[in-house]
N, C-alpha and C positions, 0 to 999 in steps of 0.2 A: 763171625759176629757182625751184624750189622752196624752201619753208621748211626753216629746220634742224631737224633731228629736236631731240625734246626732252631725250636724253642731253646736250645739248650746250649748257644753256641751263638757270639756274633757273627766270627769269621774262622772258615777253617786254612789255613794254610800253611804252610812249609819252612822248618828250620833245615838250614842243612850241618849246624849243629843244635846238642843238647846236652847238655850236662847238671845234672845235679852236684847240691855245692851243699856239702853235710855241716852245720855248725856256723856260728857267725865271724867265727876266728878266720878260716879258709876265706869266708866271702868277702869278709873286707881286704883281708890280701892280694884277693883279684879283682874288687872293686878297685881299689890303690892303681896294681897293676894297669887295669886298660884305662884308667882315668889319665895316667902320666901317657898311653899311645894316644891322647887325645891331639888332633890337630884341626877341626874347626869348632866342636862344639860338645857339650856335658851336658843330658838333661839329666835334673835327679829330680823325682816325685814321692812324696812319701807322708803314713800320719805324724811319723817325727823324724827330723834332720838334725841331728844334735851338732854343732858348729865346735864342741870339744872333743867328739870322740878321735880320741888316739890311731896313729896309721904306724906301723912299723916302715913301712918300703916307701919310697926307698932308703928312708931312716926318718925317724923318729917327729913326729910330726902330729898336729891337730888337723879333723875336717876343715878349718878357716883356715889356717896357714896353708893346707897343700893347695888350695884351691888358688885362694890367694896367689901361691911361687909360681903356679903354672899358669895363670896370668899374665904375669910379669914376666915368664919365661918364652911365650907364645903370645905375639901381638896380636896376631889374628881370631884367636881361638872366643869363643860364647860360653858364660856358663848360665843356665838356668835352672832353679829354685822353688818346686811346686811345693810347699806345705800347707799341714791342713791348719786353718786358724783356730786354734779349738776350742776348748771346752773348759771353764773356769774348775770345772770338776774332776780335769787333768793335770790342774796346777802343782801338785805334789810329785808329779810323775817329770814335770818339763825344769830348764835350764829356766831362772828369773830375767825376764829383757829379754826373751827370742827374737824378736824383732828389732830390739835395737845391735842384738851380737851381727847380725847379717846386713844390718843397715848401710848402705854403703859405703862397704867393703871395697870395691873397685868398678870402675865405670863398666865393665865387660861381665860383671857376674849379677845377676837380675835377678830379683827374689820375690815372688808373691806369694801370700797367706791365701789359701783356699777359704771360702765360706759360702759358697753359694751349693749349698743342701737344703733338704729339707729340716724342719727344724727336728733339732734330736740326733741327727744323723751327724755322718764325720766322712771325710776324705782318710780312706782308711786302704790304699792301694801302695804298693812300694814297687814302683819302677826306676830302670836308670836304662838310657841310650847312650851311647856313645859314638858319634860322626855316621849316624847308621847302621855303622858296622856290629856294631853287638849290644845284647840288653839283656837284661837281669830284672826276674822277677820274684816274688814268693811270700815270706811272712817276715821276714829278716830286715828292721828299721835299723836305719844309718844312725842309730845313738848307744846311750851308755845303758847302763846294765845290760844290754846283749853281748858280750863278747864271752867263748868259750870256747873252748878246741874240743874235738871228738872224741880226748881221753874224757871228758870230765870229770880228772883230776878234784878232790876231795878238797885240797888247797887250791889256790891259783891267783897268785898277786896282782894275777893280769885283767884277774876280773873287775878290775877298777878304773874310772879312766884316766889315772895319773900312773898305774901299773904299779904302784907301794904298797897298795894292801889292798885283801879281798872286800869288795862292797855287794855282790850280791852272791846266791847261790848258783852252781850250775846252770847252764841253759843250754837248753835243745832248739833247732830250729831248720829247716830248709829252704833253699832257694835254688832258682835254674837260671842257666847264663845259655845263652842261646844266639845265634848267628842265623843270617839267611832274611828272606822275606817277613817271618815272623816280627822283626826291628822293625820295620816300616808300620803293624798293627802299631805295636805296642807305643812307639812316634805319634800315632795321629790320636791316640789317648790323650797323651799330657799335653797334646798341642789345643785340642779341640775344649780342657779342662783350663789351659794357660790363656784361652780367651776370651772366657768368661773374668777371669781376674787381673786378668795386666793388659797395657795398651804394647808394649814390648814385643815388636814379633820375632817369632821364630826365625830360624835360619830355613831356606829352604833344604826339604830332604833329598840326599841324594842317597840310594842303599847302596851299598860298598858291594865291589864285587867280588866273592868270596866266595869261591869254587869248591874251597874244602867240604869235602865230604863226610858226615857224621863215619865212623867206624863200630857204630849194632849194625850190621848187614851194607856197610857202603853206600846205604840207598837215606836221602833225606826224611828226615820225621815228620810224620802227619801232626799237624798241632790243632787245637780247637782254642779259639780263643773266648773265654765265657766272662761276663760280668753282671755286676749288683749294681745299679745306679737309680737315682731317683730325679727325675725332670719335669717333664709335662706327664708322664705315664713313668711309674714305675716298672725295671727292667728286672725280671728275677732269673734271670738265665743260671745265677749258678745253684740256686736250689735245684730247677729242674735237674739241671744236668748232676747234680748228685742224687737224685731221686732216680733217674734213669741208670746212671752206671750200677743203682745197688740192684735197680731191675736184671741189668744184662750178667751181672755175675752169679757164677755158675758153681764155683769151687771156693773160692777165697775172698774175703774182703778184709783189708789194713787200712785203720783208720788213725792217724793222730790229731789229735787237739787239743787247743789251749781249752776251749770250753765245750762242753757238751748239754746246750739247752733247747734241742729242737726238740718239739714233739713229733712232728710228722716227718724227721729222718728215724728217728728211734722206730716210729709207726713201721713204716719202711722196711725196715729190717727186723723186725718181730714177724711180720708177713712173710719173709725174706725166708725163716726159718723154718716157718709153717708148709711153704708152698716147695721146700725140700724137705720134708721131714722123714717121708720115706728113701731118702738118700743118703743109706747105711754108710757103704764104703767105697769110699769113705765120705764121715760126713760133714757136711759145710762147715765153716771155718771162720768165726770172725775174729778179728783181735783189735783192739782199742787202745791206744796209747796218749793216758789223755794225764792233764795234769791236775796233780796231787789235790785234792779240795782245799785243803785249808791253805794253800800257797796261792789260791789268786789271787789278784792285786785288788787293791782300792774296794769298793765295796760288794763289789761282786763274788767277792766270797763267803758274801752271808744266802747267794744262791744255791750254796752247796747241796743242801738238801732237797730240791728240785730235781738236779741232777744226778745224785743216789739213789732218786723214787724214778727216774727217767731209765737207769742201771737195774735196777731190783725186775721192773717189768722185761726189762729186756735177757736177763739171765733165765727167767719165771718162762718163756718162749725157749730158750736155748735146751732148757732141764726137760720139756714137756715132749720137743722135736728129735731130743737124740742129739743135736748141734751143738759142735764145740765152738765155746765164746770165753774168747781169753783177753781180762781188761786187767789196767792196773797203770801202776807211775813208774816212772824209772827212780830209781835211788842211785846215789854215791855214796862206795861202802869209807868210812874213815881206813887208813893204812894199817898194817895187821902189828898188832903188839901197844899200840898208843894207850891201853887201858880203858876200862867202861866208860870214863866220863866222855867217849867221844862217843857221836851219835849220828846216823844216819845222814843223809843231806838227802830231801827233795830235788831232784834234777826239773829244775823249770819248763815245763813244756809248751812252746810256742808256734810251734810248725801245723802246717794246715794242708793234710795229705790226706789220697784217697787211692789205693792200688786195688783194681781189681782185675784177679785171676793173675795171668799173664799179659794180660791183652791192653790194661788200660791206667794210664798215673798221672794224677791230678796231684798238683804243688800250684799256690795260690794264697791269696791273701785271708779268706772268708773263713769266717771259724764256725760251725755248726750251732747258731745262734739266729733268734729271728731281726735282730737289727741287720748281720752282718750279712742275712740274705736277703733282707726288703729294704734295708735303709741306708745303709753304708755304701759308701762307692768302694767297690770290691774288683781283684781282678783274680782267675784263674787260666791256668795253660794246663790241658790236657792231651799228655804224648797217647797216639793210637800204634800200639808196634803191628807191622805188616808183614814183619822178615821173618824167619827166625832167628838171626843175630839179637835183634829190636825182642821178640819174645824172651830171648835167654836173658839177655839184659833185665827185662823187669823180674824174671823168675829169681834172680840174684839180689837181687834188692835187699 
């Protein structure tokens, strides 16, 4: 299969790890984890940093307190704070006072509100570096109502952020934690974002040297790094490059999403159907794993029927080509014997993935939407497997 063109792509280059990190429960435990190996500096970037979300490791702990003890525990060490300043229309969604909870906190932990967008738009990326050495990227915001582990358990006291009682429903979501040369891209993002808004400089980078070798095939992962920004010219790299991957796929496309309001991806993959449709056996294959309509947040779930008429055309293509196209939400069943008054749960879907075939997986911030591909500052990372280790890898997904 050919490379992606380089509309589609700022930079390609090389993790020599990669790891997908299923659920928000897992990734903030290894967020916890390599925050405490931190020894000179912590970037965190994101459209929300909630300052009470809960840490279990290495016990029992708020984002402001760990940040805080490790401060105090490390004289030397830097933290830095990109969030996005947002949107009065997210006030229902945000902690009251964000900026005074973070407000100086400690001379060594530096905090700026992003707002230099276009108007409409949002700093809507979730990265974290740590001393070079490794970063984490995906759809997975450092706050509350995200937390859930991979059973998504029908109860879970944990989904709250004082861990007493349940406050929201299940949530689905993914992220990748990655080591290697790719921590240096993902670095000169929030450095080149943190100068537009604070005089604070960064620490100079140095990339750790980390010889470990990914284990799909022994051999390091090709990454492509794609993003949505808007400056002097708008940047749409990740539309193309999801217009291009549903071009190169051949057998399979898996798609998850919080939202599904593009026209000219849906287009995409109507064509997508048509242009195999004589390809019996067996035949193409899409699946969609998007979230529940009446479960979006805030007003956006009065879009729902945009998105059912965006579905209806797209099944109306599947039925016509012979093409199997399997969409729907995940559910949490209630425990067996509790009686009829108990009732299904929506499992919230938030992750923002795109696997095609064997050959290609995008995890990333962008949700198939036209803000979050023209207007939002958005990032993706997309593994290209070259091995067969790297293929068996995505074929197990």
């Amino acid at each position: 299969m050919a490379p992606l063109s380089k509309r589609s792509y700022s930079v390609k280059t090389l993790a020599t790890t990669w790891r997908e990190i299923w659920e928000p429960g897992p990734y903030f435990e290894q967020v916890a984890q390599e925050i405490e190996k931190a020894e000179r500096y912590i970037l965190l970037a994101g459209w929300q940093i909630d300052s009470r979300l809960l840490f279990q490791t290495p016990h029992a702990e708020t984002l402001r307190e760990k940040l805080l003890r490790i401060c105090q525990n490390k004289p030397s060490i830097q933290i830095f704070l990109l969030l996005w300043d947002f949107s009065s229309f997210y006030l229902w969604e945000r902690k009251l006072f964000q900026k005074k909870a973070w407000k100086q906190l400690h001379p060594r932990i530096h905090v700026a509100f992003d707002h230099q967008h276009t108007f409409g738009a949002s700093h809507h990326e979730k990265i974290i570096v740590v001393d070079g050495r490794v970063g984490f990227c995906g759809g997975i915001d450092l706050c509350d109502k995200r937390w859930d582990s991979p059973e998504h358990l029908y109860e879970n006291a944990r989904r709250s952020l004082d861990g007493q009682g349940e406050q929201h429903f299940p949530y689905h979501d993914v992220a990748i934690r990655v080591t290697g040369p790719i921590c240096a891209e993902l670095e000169s993002l929030i450095r080149k974002r943190w100068g537009h808004t604070s005089r604070v400089p960064l620490p100079k980078m140095e990339l750790a040297n980390n010889p470990t070798q990914i284990s799909l095939g022994y051999e390091p992962v090709a990454v492509y790094l794609s993003r949505t920004h808007t400056e002097i010219f708008i940047k749409r790299q990740i539309e193309f490059l999801y217009l291009e991957l549903i071009r190169k796929a051949k057998h399979r496309i898996i798609i998850e999403g919080q939202y599904y309001w593009s026209k000219r991806i849906n287009d995409a993959l109507i064509v997508k159907f048509y242009q195999l449709q004589r390809r019996r056996r067996p035949p193409f294959e899409l699946i969609l794993i998007l979230c529940y309509p009446t479960e979006l947040r805030a007003l956006t779930r009065y879009t729902a029927h945009f998105e059912m008429k965006l579905l209806k055309d797209l099944k109306k293509a599947a039925d016509e080509t012979g093409g199997h196209l399997v969409m729907g939400s995940p559910l949490a069943l209630p425990p067996p014997g509790n009686g009829s008054r108990f009732h299904v749960k929506p499992i919230y879907v938030h992750s923002k993935l795109i696997l095609i075939d064997d050959h290609y997986l995008c995890v990333g911030s962008a949700n198939l939407a036209n803000r979050a591909l023209r207007m939002d500052t958005e990032i993706a990372l997309t593994f290209e497997a070259q091995t067969p280790g790297q293929h068996q890898h995505l074929t197990l997904l």
